[in-house]
C-alpha positions in Angstrom: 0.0 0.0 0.0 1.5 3.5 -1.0 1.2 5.9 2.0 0.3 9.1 0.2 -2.4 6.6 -1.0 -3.4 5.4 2.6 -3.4 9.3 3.4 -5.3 10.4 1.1 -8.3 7.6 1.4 -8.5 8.4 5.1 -7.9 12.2 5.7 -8.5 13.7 2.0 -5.3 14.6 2.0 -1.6 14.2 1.7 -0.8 16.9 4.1 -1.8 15.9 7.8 -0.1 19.7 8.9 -3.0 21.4 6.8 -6.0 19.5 8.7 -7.8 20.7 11.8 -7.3 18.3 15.5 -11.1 17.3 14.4 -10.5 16.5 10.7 -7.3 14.4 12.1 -9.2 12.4 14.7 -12.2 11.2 12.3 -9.5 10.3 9.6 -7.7 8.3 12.5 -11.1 6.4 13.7 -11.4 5.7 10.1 -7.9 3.7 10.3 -8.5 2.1 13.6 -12.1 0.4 12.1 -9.9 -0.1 8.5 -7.3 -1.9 10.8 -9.7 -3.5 13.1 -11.6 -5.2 10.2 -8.9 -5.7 7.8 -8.1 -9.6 7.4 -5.0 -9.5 4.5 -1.8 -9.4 6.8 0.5 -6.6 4.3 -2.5 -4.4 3.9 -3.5 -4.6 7.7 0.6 -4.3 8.7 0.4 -1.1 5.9 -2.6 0.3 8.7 -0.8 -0.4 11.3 2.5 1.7 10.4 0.0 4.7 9.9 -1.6 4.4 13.0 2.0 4.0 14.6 2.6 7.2 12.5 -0.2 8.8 14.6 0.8 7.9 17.5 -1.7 5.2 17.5 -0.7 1.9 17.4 -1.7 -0.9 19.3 0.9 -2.8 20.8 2.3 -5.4 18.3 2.2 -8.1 20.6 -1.5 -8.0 20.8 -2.4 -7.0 17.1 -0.2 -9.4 15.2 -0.6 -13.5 15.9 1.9 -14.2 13.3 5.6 -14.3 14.8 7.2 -12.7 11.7 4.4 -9.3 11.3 4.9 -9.1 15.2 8.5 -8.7 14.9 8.8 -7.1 12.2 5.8 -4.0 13.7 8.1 -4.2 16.5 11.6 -3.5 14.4 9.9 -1.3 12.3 8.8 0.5 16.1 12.5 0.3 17.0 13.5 2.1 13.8 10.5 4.6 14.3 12.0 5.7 17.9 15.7 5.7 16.7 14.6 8.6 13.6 12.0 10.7 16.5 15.5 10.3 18.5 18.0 11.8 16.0 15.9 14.3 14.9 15.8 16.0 18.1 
């Protein structure tokens, strides 16, 4: 799944900075219910890295009963912190 794709289908948008708190919220129930009904494992993993970008992600260990999504939502979580780290 392309992410300017994802982004667009949920929030109308490509730009996330441009949208109101409101307008951010609805797009991000929109993911969770995507995510919570979503059976394919790439397309639901694709979900999940864009509710991690939001700062919404449930915890892999929960989400994913597959071995190789879990770990690889949790590298991909790892990887997430280390860029948030070096940016600051």
């Amino acid at each position: 799944m392309d992410f300017d794709a994802l982004l667009q289908h949920f929030f109308g948008t490509t730009e996330l900075d441009d949208l109101a708190p409101a307008a951010i919220e609805a797009g991000a129930e929109r993911v969770r219910i995507a995510f919570g009904t979503e059976t394919e494992p790439g397309r639901r993993f694709a979900l999940w890295t864009l509710l991690h970008a939001l700062g919404d992600a449930p915890d892999p260990a929960t989400v994913f009963k597959d071995s190789a999504l879990r770990r690889a939502a949790q590298d991909y979580a790892r990887a997430a912190a280390r860029i948030d780290r070096e940016d600051l």
